[in-house]
C-alpha positions as CSV (number, residue, x, y, z in Angstrom):
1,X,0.0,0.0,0.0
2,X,3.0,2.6,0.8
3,X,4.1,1.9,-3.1
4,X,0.9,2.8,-4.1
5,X,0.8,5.9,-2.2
6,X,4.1,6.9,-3.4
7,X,3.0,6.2,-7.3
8,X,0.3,8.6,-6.8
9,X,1.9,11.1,-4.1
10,X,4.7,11.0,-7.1
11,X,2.6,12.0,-9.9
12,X,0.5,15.0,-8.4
13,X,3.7,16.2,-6.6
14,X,5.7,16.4,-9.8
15,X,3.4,17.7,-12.1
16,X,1.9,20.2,-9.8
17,X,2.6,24.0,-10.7
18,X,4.0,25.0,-7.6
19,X,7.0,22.6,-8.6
20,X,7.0,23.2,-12.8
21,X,10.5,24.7,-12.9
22,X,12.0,22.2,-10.2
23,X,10.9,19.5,-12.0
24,X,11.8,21.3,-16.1
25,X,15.2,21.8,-14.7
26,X,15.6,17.8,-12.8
27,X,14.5,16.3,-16.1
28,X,17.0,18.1,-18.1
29,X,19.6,17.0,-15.8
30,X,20.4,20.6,-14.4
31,X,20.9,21.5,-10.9
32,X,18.2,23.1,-9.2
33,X,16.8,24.0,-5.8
34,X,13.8,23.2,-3.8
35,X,12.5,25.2,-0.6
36,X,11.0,22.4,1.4
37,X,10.4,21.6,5.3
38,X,12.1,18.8,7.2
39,X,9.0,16.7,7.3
40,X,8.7,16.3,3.6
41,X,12.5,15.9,2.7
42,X,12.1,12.3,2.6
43,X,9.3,11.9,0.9
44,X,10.4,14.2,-1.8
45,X,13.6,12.2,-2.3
46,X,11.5,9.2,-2.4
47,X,9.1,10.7,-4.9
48,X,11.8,12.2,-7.3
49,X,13.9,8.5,-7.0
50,X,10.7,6.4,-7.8
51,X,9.1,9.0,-11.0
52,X,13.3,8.5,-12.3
53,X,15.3,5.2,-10.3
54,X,18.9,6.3,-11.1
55,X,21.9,6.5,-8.4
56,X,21.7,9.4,-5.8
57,X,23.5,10.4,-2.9
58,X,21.7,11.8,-0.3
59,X,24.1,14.0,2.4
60,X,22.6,16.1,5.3
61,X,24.3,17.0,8.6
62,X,24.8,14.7,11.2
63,X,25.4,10.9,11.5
64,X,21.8,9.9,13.6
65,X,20.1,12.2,11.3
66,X,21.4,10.5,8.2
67,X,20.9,7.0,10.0
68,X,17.2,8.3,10.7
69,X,16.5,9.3,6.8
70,X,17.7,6.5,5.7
71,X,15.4,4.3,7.8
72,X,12.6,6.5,7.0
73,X,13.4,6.2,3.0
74,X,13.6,2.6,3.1
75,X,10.1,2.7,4.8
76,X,8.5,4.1,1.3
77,X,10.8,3.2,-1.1
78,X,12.1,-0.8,0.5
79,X,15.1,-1.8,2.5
80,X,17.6,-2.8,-1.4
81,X,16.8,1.0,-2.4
82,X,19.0,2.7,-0.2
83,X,22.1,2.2,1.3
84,X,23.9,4.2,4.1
85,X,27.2,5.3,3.7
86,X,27.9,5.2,7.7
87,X,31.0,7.0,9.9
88,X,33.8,4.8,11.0
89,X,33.6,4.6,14.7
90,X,37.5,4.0,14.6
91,X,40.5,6.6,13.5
92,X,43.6,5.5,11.5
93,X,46.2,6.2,14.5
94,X,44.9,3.7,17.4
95,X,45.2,0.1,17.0
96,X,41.6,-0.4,17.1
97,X,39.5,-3.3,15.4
98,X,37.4,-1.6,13.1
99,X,33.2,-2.2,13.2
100,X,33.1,-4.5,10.5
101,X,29.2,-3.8,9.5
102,X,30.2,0.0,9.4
103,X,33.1,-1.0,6.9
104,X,31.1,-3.4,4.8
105,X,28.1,-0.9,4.7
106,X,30.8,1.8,3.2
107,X,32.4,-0.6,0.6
108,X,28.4,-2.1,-0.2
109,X,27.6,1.8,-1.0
110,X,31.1,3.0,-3.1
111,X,30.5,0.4,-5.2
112,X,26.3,1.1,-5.7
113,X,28.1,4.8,-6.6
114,X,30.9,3.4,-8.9
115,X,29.0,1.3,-11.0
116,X,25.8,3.4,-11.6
117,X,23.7,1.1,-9.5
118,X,20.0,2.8,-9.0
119,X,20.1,3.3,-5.4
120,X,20.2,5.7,-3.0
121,X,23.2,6.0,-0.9
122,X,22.7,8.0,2.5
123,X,25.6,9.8,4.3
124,X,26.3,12.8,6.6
125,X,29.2,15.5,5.3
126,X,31.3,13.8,8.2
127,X,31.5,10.6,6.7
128,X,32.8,11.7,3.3
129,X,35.9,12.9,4.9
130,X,37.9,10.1,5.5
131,X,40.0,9.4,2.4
132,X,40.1,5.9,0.7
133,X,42.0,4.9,-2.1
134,X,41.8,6.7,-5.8
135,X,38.8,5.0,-8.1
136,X,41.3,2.8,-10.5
137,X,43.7,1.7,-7.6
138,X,41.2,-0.2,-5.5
139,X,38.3,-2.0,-6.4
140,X,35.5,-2.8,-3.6
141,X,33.3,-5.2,-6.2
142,X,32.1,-8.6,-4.3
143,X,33.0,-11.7,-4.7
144,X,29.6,-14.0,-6.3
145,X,29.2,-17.2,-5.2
146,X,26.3,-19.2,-6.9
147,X,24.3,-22.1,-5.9
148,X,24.9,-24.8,-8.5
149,X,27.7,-23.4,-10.6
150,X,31.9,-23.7,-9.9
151,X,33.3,-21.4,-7.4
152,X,34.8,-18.5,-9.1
153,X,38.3,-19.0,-7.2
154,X,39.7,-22.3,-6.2
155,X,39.3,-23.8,-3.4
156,X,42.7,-23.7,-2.3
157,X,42.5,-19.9,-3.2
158,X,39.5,-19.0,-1.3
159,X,40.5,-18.5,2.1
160,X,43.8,-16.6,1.1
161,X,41.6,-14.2,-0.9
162,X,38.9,-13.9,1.9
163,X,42.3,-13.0,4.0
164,X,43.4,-10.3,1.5
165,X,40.0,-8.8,1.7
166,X,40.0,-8.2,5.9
167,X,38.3,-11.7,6.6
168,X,39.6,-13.5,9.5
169,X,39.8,-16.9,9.5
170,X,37.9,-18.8,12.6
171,X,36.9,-21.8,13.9
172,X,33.3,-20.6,13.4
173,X,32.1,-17.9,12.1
174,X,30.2,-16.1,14.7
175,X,30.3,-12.1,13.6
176,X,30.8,-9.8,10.7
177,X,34.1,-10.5,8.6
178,X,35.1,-14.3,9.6
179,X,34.6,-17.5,7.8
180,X,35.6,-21.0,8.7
181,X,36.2,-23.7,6.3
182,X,36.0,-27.2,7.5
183,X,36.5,-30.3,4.7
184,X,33.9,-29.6,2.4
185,X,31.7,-27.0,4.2
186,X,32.7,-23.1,4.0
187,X,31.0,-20.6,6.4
188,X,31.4,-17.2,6.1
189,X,29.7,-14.3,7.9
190,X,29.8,-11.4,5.2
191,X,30.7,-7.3,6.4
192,X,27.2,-7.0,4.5
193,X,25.2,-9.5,6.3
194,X,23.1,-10.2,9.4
195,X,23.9,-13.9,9.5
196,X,26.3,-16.3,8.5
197,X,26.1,-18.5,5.2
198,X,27.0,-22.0,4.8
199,X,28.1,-23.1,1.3
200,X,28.2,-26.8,0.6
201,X,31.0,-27.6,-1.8
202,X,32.2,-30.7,-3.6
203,X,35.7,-30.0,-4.5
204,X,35.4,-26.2,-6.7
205,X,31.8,-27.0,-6.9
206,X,29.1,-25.4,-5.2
207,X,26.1,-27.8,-4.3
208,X,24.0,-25.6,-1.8
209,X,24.1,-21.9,-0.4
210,X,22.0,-21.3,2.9
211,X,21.5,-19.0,5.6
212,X,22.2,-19.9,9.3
213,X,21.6,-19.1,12.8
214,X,24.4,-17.8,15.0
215,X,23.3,-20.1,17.6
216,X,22.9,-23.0,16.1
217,X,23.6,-23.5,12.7
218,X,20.0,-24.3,12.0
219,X,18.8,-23.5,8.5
220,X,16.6,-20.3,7.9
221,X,16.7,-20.2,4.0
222,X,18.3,-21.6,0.9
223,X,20.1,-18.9,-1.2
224,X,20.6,-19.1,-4.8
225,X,23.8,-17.0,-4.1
226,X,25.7,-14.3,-2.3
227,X,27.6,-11.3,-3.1
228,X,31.2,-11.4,-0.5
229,X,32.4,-7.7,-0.5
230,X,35.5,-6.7,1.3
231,X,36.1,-6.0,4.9
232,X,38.0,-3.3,4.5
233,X,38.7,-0.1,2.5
234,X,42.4,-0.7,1.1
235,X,44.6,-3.4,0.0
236,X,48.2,-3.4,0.6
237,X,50.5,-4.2,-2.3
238,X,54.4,-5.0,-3.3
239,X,54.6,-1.7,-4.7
240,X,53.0,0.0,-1.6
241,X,55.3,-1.7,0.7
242,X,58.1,-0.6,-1.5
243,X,56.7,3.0,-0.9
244,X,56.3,2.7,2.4
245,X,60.1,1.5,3.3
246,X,61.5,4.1,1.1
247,X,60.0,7.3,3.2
248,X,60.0,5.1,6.6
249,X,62.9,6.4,8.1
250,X,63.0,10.2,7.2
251,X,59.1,10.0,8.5
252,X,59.8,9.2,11.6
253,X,62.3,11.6,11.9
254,X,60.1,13.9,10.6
255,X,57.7,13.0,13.1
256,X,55.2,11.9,10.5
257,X,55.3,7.9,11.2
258,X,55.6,6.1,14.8
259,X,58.9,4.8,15.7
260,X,56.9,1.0,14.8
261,X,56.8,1.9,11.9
262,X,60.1,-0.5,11.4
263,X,58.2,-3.6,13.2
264,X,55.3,-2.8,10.7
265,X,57.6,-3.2,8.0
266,X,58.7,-6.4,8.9
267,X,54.8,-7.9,9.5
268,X,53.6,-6.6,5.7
269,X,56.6,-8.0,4.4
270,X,55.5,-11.6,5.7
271,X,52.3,-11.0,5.2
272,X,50.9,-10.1,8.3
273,X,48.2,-7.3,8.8
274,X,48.0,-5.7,12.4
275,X,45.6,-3.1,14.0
276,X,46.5,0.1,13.3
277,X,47.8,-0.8,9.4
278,X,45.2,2.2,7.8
279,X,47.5,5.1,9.2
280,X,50.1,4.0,6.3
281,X,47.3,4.3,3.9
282,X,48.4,7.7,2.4
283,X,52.0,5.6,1.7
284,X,50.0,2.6,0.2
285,X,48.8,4.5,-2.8
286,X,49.7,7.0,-5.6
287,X,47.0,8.9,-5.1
288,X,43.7,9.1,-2.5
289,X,40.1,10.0,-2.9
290,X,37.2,11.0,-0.8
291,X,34.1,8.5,-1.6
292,X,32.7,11.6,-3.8
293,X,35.1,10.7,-6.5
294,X,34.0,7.1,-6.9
295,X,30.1,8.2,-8.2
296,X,29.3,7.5,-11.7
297,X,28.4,10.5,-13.6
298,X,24.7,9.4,-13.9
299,X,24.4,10.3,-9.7
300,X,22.2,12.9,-8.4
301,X,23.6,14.2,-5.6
302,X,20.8,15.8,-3.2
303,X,22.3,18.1,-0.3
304,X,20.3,19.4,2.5
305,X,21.3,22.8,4.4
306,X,24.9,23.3,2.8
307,X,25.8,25.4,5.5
308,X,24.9,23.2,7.3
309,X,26.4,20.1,6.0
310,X,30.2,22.1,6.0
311,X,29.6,23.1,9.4
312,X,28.7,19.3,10.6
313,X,32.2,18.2,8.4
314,X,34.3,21.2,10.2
315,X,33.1,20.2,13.6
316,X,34.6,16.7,12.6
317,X,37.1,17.8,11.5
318,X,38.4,19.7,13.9
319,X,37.9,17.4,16.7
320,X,39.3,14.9,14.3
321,X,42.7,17.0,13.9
322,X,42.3,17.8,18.4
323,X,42.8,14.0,19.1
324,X,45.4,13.2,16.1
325,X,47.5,15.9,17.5
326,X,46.8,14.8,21.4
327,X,47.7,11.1,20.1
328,X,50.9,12.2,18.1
329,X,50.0,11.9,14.8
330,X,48.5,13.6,12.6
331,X,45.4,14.2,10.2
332,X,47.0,14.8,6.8
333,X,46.6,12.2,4.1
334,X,43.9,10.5,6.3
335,X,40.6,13.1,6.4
336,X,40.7,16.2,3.9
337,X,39.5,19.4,5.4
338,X,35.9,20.4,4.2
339,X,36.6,22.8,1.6
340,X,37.5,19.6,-0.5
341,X,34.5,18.0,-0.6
342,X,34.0,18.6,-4.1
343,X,30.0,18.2,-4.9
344,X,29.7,19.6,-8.0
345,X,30.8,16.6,-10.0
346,X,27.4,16.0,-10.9
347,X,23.9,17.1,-11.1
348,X,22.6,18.6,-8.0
349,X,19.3,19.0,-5.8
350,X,19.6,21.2,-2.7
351,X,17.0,21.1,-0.4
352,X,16.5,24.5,1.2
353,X,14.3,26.0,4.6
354,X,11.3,27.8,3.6
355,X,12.9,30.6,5.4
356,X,15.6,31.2,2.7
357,X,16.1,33.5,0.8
358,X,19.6,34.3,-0.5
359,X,19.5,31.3,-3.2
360,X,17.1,30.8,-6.3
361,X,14.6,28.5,-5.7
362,X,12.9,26.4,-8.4
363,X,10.1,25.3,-6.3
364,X,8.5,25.5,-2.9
365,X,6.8,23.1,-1.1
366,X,4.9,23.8,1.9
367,X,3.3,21.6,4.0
368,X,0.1,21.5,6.5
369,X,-0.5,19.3,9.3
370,X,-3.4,18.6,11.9
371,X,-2.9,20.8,14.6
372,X,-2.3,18.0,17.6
373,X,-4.7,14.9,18.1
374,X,-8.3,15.9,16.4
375,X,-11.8,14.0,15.8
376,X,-12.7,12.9,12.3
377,X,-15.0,15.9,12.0
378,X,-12.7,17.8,12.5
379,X,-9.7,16.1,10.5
380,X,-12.5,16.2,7.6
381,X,-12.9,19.9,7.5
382,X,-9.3,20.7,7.4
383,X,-8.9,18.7,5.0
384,X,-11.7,20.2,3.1
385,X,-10.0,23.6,3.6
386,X,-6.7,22.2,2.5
387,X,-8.0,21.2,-1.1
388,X,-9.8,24.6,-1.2
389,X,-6.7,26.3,-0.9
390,X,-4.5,24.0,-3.5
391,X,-2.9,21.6,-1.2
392,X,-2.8,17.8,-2.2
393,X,-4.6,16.4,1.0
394,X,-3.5,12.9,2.3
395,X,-5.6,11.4,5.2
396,X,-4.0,8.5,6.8
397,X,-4.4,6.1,10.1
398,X,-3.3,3.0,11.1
399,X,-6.7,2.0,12.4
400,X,-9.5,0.4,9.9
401,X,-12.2,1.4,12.3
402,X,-10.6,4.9,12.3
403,X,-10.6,4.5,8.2
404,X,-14.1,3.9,7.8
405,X,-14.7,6.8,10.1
406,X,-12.5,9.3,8.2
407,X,-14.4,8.2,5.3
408,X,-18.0,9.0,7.0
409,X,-17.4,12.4,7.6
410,X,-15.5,13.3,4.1
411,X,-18.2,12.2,2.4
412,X,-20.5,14.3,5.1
413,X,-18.3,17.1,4.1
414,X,-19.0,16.7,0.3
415,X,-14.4,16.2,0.2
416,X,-13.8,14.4,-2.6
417,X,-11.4,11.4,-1.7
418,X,-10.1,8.0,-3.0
419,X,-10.0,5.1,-0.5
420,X,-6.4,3.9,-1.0
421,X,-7.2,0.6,0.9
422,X,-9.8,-0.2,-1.3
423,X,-7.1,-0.1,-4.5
424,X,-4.8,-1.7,-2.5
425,X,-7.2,-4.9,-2.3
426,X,-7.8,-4.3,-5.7
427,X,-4.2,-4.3,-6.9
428,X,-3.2,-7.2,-5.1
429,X,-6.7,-9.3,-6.2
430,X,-5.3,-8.0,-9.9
431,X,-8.3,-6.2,-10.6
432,X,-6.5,-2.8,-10.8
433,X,-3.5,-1.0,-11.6
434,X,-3.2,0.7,-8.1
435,X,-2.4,4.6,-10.1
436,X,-4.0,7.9,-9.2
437,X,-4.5,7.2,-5.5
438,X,-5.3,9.8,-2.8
């Protein structure tokens, strides 16, 4: 039923003339700007993603309110729509483990955005800061593994790949980023996933793909395959050791690189990963990028408030460069400073208070709502004062008892009205298209 009110919220929204010139200017791919209040932000991303599906990256100011948007657009639009592009809990220069679901939900996302994929990606301006390798030197594209068909790596291969890519190798795999292999039977919790898998294999064959429980290992669904996407946001090279040695030592003189940095050494070169290894990350590569670098051309980018979004990545950033420099180290290499958050690589929506009014704007939006908690006669005369005045009216409640009431005194009020539950019926019966529903 949400899908259907979308289709139809989509339609009137779009082609309304309040909006003409926002949406002449978002068809022709130019940027544009839209005056609209925080309540409707989401549904207005949601309405402009389902009348075109193309990639889009959402970023607005503050992680829990990207989390919260991203929840909220998954609610209209389905969880495989949108994908958050999180902040790393964990900072290059302490030997932390890094929160493998917050790295496999960034590398899940940079690849939607490198290869075009029609989804939304959600992040606040403080989780673009942290650099990551160049698009070209790294590549974070999964690993697929299908039911029925010959593993695309040997087996022999398998675990030293799943190694490579920040896998740890268990006795069971319990959480995020571990597998365990055992004769014939490979289990492997994915960065991407909420439980484990358990692949059945017959030599490089691959006989049966399901899900498991934690717990138990009890079955909870056959799979016809799964995607394995890295665990972390680099690789480490020959030719970025090499780089590494050859600046080590005036580094640390420098005061650049911990005195370690020589015990380090020693662990790449035997191929040994530690905690702590991303603070070499500007020597592993020839060049670094900020995830903005790795969209596809085809991406709208949609920014909310951006004064507000550079003063959420300042803040970051300078409590960011505070505990670097507390911690002896520095921030250089590893976060750029906001004023290098280049947005304008592609097309652009900014999404603007009603209250401003030193930008253009292409549209504005504004939107009503009951005042507090009020009886269905009531509801029904506002909303019969709503349409008078131009506004598209949705009447909505969770109740069906509360439904049939709303409908009463609507039609009591001569407002005329389309019963989305009744199309919904009708749409899943297959006696209707579900279109034009208010």
């Amino acid at each position: 039923m949400q899908q259907i009110l979308l289709e139809s919220i989509t339609k009137q929204l779009l082609s309304s003339r309040a909006l003409e010139t926002f949406t002449e200017r978002l068809e022709r791919g130019s940027d544009t700007n839209l005056a609209v209040p925080l309540s409707a932000r989401v549904l207005v991303t949601a309405a402009v993603y389902a009348h075109h599906p193309r990639p889009m990256l959402v970023c607005l100011a503050g992680e829990q309110a990207a989390a919260r948007f991203a929840r909220d657009l998954g609610d209209w639009l389905g969880a495989n729509a949108v994908l958050p592009l999180p902040l790393r809990s964990d900072v290059p220069w302490v030997a932390t483990e890094p929160d493998a679901a917050q790295v496999g939900a960034r590398v899940r996302a940079l690849d939607a955005l490198q290869q075009g994929e029609p989804r939304i990606v959600v992040a606040s301006a403080r989780a673009l800061l942290r650099t990551i390798p160049a698009p070209g030197e790294q590549s974070f594209a999964p690993l697929v593994i299908r039911a029925g068909e010959t593993l695309p790596l040997s087996y022999d291969e398998l675990p030293g790949f799943l190694v490579s890519g920040g896998y740890r190798r268990e006795d069971r795999a319990l959480e995020p980023a571990t597998f365990a292999l055992h004769g014939d039977t490979l289990e492997i919790f994915t960065a991407t996933a909420a439980t484990p898998v358990r692949l059945e294999l017959f030599g490089d064959e691959v006989e049966r793909i399901r899900t498991v429980l934690v717990s138990s290992g009890q079955t909870i669904a056959d799979l016809p395959s799964i995607a394995v996407y890295p665990a972390q946001e680099f690789s480490v090279s020959p030719q970025g050791i090499a780089r590494l040695q050859r600046v080590a030592e005036t580094q640390v003189k420098a005061g650049q690189l911990p005195s370690s940095v020589a015990h380090h050494l020693e662990l790449l070169q035997s191929g040994h990963s530690f905690l702590g290894i991303e603070r070499y990350l500007p020597y592993f590569y020839e060049s670094l990028s900020t995830p903005l670098e790795w969209m596809s051309s085809k991406t709208l980018v949609v920014l909310q408030e951006p004064r507000a979004l550079f003063d959420d990545a300042a803040s970051s950033f300078d409590e960011l460069t505070t505990k670097a420099t507390e911690q002896g180290s520095t921030t250089e290499g590893l976060y750029v400073p906001p004023a290098q958050l280049d947005f304008g690589r592609s097309q652009r929506l900014t999404m603007l208070s009603l209250l401003s009014s030193t930008t253009r704007l292409d549209g504005r939006l504004e939107v009503k709502h009951p005042a507090g908690q009020v009886a269905e006669d009531r509801l029904a005369k506002q909303a019969a004062d709503l349409l008078g005045n131009g506004f598209m009216t949705v009447v909505a409640h969770a109740n069906h008892r509360v439904r049939e009431s709303l409908r009463a005194a609507l039609s009591d009020e001569e407002v005329p009205f389309d019963a989305l539950d009744d199309r919904f019926a009708d749409a899943r019966a297959g006696q209707g298209d579900g279109a034009d529903v208010v």
